[in-house]
C-alpha positions in Angstrom: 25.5 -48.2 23.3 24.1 -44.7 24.5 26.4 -42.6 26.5 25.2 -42.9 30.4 27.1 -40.1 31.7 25.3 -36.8 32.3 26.6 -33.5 30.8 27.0 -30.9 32.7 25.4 -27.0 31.6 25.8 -24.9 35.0 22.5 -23.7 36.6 20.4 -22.9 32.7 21.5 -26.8 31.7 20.1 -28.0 34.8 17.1 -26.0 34.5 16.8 -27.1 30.6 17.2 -30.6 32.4 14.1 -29.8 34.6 12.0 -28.8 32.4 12.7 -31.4 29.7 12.1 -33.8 32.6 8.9 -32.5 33.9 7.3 -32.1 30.0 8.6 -35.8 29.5 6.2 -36.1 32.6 3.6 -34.8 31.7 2.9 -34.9 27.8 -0.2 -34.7 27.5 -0.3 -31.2 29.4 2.9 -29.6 27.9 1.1 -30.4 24.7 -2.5 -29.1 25.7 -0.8 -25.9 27.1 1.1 -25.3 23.6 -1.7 -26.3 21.5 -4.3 -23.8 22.9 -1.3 -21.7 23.2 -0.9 -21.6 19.2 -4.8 -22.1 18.5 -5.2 -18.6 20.5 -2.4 -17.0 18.7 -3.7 -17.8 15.3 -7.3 -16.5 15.9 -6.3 -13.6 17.4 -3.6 -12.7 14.4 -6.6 -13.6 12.0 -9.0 -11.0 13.4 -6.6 -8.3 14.5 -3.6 -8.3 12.1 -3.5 -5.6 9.7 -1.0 -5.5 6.5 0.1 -2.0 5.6 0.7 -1.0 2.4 0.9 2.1 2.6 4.8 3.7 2.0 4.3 6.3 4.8 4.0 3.5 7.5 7.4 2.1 6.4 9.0 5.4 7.7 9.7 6.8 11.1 7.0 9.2 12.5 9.8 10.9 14.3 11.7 12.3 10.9 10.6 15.7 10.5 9.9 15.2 7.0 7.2 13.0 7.9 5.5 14.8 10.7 5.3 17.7 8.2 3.5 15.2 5.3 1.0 13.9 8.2 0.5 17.8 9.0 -0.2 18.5 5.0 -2.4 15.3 5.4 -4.5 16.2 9.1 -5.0 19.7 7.5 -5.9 18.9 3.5 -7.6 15.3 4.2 -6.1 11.8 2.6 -9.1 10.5 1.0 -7.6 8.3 -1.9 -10.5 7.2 -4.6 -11.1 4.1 -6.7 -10.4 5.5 -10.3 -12.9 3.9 -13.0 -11.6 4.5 -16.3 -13.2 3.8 -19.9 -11.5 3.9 -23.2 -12.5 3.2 -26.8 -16.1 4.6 -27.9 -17.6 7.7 -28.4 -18.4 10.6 -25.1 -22.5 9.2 -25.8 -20.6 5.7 -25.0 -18.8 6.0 -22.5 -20.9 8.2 -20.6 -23.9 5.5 -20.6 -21.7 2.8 -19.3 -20.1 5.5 -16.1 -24.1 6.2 -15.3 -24.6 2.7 -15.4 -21.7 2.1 -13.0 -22.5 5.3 -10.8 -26.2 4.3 -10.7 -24.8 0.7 -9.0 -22.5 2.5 -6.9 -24.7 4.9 -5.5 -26.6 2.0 -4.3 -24.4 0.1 -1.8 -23.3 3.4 0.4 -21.9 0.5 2.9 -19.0 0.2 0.1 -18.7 3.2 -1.6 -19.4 7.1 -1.1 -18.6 10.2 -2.7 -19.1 8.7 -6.2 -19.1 11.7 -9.0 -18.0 11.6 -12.6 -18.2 15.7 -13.2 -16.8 18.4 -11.8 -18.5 21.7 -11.3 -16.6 25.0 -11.3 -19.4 27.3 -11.3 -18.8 28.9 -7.9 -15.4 30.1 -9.1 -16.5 31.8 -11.7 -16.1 35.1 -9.6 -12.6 33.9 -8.9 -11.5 33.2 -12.5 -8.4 35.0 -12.5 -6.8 32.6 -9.8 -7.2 30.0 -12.7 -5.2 32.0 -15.3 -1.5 31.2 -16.1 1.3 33.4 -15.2 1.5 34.7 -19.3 -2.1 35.3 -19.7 -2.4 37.3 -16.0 0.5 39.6 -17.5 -1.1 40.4 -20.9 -4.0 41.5 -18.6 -2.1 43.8 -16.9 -1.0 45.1 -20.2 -4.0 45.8 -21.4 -4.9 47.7 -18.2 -1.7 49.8 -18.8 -2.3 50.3 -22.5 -6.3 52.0 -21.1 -4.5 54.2 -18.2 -4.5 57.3 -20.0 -8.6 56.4 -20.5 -8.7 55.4 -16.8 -6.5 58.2 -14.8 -8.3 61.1 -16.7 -11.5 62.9 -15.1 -13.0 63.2 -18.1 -12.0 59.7 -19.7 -14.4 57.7 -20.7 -16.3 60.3 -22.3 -13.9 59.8 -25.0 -14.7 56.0 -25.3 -17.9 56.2 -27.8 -18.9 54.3 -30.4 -18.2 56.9 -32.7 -14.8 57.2 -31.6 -14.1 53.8 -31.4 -15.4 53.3 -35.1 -13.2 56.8 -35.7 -10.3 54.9 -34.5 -11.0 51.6 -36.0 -11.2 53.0 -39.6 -7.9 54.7 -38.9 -6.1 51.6 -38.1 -7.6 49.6 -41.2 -5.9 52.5 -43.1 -2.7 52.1 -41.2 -3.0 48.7 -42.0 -3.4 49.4 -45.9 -0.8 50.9 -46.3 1.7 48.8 -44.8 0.3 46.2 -46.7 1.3 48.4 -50.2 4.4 49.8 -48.8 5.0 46.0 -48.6 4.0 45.4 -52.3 6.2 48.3 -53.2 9.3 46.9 -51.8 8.1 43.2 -52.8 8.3 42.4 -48.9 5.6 40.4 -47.1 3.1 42.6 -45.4 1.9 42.3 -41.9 -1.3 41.9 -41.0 -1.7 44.1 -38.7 -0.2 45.3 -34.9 -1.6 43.4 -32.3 -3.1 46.4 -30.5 -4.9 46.7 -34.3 -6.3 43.3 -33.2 -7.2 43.8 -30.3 -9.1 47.3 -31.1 -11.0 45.0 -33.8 -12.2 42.2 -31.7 -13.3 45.0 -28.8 -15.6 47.0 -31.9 -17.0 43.6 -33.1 -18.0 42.5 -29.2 -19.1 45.9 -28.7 -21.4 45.9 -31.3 -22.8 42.4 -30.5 -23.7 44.0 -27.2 -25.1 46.7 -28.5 -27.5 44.4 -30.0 -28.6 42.1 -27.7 -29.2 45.3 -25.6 -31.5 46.6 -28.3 -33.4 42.8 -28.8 -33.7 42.4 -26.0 -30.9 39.7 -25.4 -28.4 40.2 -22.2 -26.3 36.9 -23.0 -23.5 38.6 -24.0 -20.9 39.8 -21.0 -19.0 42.6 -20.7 -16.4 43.4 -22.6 -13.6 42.5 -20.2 -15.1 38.9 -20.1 -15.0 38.9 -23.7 -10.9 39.9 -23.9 -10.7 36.4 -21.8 -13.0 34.2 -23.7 -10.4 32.9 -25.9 -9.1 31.2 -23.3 -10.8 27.5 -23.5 -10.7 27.4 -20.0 -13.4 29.6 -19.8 -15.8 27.0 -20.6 -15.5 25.1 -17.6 -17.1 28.1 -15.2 -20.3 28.1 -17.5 -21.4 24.5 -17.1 -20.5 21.0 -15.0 -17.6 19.5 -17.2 -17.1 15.7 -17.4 -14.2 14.1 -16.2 -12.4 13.6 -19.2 -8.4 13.3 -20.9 -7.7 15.9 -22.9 -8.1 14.1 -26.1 -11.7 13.3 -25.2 -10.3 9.4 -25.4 -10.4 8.4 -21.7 -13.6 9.2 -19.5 -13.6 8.3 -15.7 -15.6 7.9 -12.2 -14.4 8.2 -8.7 -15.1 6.8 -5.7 -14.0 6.5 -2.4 -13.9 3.2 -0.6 -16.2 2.2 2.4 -13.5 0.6 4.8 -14.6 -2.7 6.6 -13.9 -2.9 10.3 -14.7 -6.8 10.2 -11.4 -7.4 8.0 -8.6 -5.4 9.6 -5.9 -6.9 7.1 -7.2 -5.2 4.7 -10.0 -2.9 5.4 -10.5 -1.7 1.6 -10.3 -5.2 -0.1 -13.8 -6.2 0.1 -14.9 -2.5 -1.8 -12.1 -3.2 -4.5 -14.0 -6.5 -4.6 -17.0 -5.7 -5.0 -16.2 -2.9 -7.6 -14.2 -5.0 -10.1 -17.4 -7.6 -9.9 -19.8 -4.4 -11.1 -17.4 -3.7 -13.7 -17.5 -7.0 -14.6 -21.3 -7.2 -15.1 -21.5 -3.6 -16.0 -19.0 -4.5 -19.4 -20.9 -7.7 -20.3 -24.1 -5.1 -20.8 -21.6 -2.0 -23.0 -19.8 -4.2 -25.4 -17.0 -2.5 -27.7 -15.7 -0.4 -24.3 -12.5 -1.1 -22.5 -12.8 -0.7 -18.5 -10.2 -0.5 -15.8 -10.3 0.2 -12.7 -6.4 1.8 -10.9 -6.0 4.4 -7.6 -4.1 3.8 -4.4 -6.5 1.8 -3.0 -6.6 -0.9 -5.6 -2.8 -0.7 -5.7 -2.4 -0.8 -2.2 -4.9 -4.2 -2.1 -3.2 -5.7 -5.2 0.1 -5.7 -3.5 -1.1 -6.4 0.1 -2.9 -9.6 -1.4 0.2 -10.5 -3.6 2.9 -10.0 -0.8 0.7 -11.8 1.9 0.1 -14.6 -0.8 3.5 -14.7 -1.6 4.6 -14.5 2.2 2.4 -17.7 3.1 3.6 -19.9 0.1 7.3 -18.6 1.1 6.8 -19.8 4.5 5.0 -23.0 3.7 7.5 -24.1 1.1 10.2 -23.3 3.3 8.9 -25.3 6.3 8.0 -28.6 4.4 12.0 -28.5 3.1 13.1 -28.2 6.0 10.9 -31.3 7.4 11.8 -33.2 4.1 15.5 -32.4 5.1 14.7 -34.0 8.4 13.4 -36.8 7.2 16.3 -37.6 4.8 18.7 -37.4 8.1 17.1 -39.4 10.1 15.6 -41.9 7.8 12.3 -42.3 10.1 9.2 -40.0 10.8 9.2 -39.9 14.5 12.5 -37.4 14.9 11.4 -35.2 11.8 7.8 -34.8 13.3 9.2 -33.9 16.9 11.5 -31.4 15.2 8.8 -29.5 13.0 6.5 -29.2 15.2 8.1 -26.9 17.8 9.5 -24.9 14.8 5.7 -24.3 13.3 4.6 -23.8 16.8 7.1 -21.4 17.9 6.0 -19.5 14.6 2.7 -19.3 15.1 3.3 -18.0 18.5 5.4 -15.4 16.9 2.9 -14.2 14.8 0.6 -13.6 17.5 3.5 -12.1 19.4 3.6 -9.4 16.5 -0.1 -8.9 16.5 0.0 -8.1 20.3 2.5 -5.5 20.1 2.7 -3.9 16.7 -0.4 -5.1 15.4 0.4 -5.0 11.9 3.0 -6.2 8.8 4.4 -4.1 6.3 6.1 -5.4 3.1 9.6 -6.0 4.8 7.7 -7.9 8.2 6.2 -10.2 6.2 9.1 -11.7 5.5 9.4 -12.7 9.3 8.0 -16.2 9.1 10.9 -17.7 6.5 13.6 -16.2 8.7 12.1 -18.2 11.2 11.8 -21.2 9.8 15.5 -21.0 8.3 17.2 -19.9 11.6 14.7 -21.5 14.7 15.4 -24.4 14.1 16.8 -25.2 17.8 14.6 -28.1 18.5 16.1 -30.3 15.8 19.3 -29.9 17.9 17.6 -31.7 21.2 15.9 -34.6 19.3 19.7 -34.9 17.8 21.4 -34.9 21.0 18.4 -37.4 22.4 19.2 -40.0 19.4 22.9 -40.0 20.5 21.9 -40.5 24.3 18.6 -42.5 22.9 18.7 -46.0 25.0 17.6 -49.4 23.6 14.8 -49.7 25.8 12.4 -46.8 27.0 13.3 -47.3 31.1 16.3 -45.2 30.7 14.6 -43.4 27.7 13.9 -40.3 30.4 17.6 -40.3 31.6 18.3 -40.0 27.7 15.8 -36.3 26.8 17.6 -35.0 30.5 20.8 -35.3 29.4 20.0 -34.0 26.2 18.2 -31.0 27.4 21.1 -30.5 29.7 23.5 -30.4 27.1 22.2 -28.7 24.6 19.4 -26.3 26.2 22.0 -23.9 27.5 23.5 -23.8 23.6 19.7 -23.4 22.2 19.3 -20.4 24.3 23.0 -18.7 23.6 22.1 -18.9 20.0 18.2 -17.6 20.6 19.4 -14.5 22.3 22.6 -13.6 20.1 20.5 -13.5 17.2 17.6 -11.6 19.0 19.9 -9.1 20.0 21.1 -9.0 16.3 17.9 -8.2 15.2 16.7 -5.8 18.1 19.9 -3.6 17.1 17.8 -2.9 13.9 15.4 -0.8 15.6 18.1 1.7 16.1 17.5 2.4 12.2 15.2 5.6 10.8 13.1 2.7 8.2 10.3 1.8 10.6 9.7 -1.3 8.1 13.4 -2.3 8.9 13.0 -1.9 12.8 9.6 -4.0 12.8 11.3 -6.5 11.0 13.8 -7.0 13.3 11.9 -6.6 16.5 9.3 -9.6 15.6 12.1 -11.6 14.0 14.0 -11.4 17.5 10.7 -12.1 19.4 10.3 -15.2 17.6 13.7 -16.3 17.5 13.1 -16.3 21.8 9.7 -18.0 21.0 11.2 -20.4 18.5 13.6 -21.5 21.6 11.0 -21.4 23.9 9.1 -23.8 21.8 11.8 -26.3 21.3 12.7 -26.8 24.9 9.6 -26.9 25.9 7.6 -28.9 23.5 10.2 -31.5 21.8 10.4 -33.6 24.9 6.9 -34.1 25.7 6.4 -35.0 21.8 9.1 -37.5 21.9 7.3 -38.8 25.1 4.5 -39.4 23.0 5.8 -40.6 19.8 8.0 -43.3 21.2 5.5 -44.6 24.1 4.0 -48.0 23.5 7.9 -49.2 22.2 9.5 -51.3 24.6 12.8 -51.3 22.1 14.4 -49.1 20.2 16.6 -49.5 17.3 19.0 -46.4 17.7 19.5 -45.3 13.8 22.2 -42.8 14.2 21.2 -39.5 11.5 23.3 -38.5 8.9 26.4 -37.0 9.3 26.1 -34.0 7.8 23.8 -32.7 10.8 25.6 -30.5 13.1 25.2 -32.9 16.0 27.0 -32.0 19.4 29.4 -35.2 20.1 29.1 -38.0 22.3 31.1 -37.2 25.8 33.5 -40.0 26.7 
């Protein structure tokens, strides 16, 4: 026989007790009122939730180390490109499948823009020294010092003639002689020469090809301080556009920078990546014999959005259908397990919508929000508990029965709902943004979750168990932390 007395809870009991009373009422409106309730939340988390990938928005704006990378990034730009990238073939190859590619790029500027696969250095031709190494811009400086003497005197460069250059040349080939049979004398290797013997060599022989396009009419040929550089291969880039290619001439690539999509704020760069790996797709069937693959941020940032919200939802869903299988194998009917799980995928959903409205967005530690939720809301499977201890054989007193329950356990539901809140709002004292999110939309759920139960459970036992004029009370398992019978 059900316990008749009425547990006593202070002032919140008896206002658990009113409220479970007034939703028992009144099911069908309790039930309305939570359903367009969760409806709303989930449309407005479907079209305004955004998942950030991005490792700078998992750390507080207010370390300084961070204010000074988002002042390197408001200053220099963050545009992040979708990398293209073909291997195996020859250049001829691989070039004619990137134009095929950039050609179908350059055609949907709604997903992509700035598309480019060379890279042209001609305007810094004029600077060229800025691109020299530290060794090379010190052997310049050499040089310079080893021509002072021609430089400082009035009357310099009237010494620097072809004849005297040739004068000077045929005495360094001599100097270079005889080391070379000093060397055989003393059956010692021979050197081939000083470097400055080198260098006085390669100047006569660029001299003289000046000389000659002069007279033929042929002003190709630089200066002769631009030909003391030309050994460097670098050189090569500030004559014509160079394509973008690994030094090995293996790998060949295209960029392009993403097109983001205001219609899908979850993940504004998704449908570009998308679309991209579909052109590929086409453009490889076409160039057989090439190997393409597409990499940057971007893509990584979508691959791991899409796997961690994937991942997030099959967490959650797994997790929630345990727990209602658990139910189930307590109470060994559907009707308790039903009015448990609902509230608890309710008060979720309400949650998520709560984190939409104030933060707008999940991160890859937030994500994780829902499965707390459904492991530690739980609250309203302690009502429908306490109401099959109190549960009367027939439905008169059936009322009297979700009162005293409410009244008994509300109070203990809302204890728990706010200790743990405040558990997880003391996170947000922590530097990690990603940490302090997590914990503020895990303690705003937890208060939802409780809402929920108190407020939905009765009116969905109301429900469930109208149009029974008996009841055969089947006490759950013991292994459920149920709250006692009072004497």
């Amino acid at each position: 026989m059900a316990n008749k007395s009425v547990a006593t809870g202070g002032r919140l009991g008896h206002l658990c007790g009113w409220l479970a009373a007034l939703a028992w009422d009144q099911p069908r409106r309790f039930l309305l009122a939570g359903l367009l309730l969760t409806v709303v939340a989930g449309i407005y988390s479907a079209t305004h939730l955004r998942f950030m990938t991005n490792r700078n928005d998992m750390i507080s704006g207010s370390k300084l180390v961070q204010q000074r990378w988002k002042a390197h990034l408001e200053r220099m730009g963050n545009e992040d490109d979708l990398v293209v990238v073909v291997a195996s073939g020859d250049a001829i190859a691989q070039d004619a499948l990137l134009a095929d590619v950039e050609s179908r790029l350059r055609a949907e500027p709604d997903r992509f823009c700035r598309v480019w696969r060379e890279v042209d250095l001609r305007p810094l031709a004029p600077h060229s020294l800025l691109l020299l190494d530290t060794a090379r811009i010190e052997a310049i400086v050499s040089e310079l010092r080893a021509m002072r003497p021609l430089l400082d005197l009035p009357l310099g460069w009237n010494l620097f003639t072809l004849q005297n250059l040739v004068y000077e040349t045929r005495n360094r080939l001599k100097g270079v002689a005889a080391e070379l049979e000093e060397g055989r004398r003393r059956r010692a290797p021979g050197k081939a020469g000083a470097e400055i013997d080198a260098q006085v060599l390669f100047q006569l022989n660029h001299l003289l090809r000046c000389a000659a396009a002069v007279v033929s009419g042929n002003t190709t040929e630089g200066p002769l301080w631009q030909a003391m550089a030309a050994e460097d291969k670098r050189e090569a880039m500030l004559r014509q556009p160079q394509r973008l290619r690994s030094d090995d001439g293996k790998l060949s690539f295209l960029l392009a920078s993403p097109v983001e999509d205001t219609n899908d704020p979850m993940s504004p760069q998704l449908a570009s990546v998308r679309r991209l790996r579909s052109i590929l797709a086409e453009v490889g069937a076409n160039h057989g014999g090439l190997e393409i693959g597409l990499t940057g941020l971007p893509v990584l940032e979508c691959d791991e959005m899409e796997a961690s919200s994937q991942d997030s939802i099959r967490a959650s869903w797994v997790a929630f259908l345990g727990v209602l299988a658990l139910y189930a194998w307590a109470f060994r009917q559907w009707r308790p397990p039903v009015a448990s799980a609902l509230p608890l995928l309710m008060g979720t959903i309400w949650a998520l919508g709560f984190a939409t409205l104030t933060v707008g967005h999940l991160n890859l530690l937030s994500a994780t929000f829902a499965v707390m939720l459904i492991g530690m809301g739980d609250y309203a499977v302690l009502l429908v508990s306490r109401y099959q201890r109190e549960r009367p054989v027939d439905r008169a007193t059936a009322r009297a029965a979700m009162v005293r329950a409410s009244v008994a356990v509300g109070p203990s539901i809302i204890t728990a709902a706010i200790t743990g809140m405040l558990a997880f709002l003391a996170t947000m004292l922590a530097d990690f943004q990603a940490v302090a999110e997590l914990g503020f939309i895990a303690g705003g759920g937890l208060a939802l979750c409780a809402l929920s139960a108190i407020t939905m459970a009765p009116p969905l036992v109301s429900l469930l168990e109208k149009g029974q004029p008996t009841v055969s009370p089947i006490p759950p398992r013991d292994i459920l932390p149920l709250i006692p019978r009072e004497a």
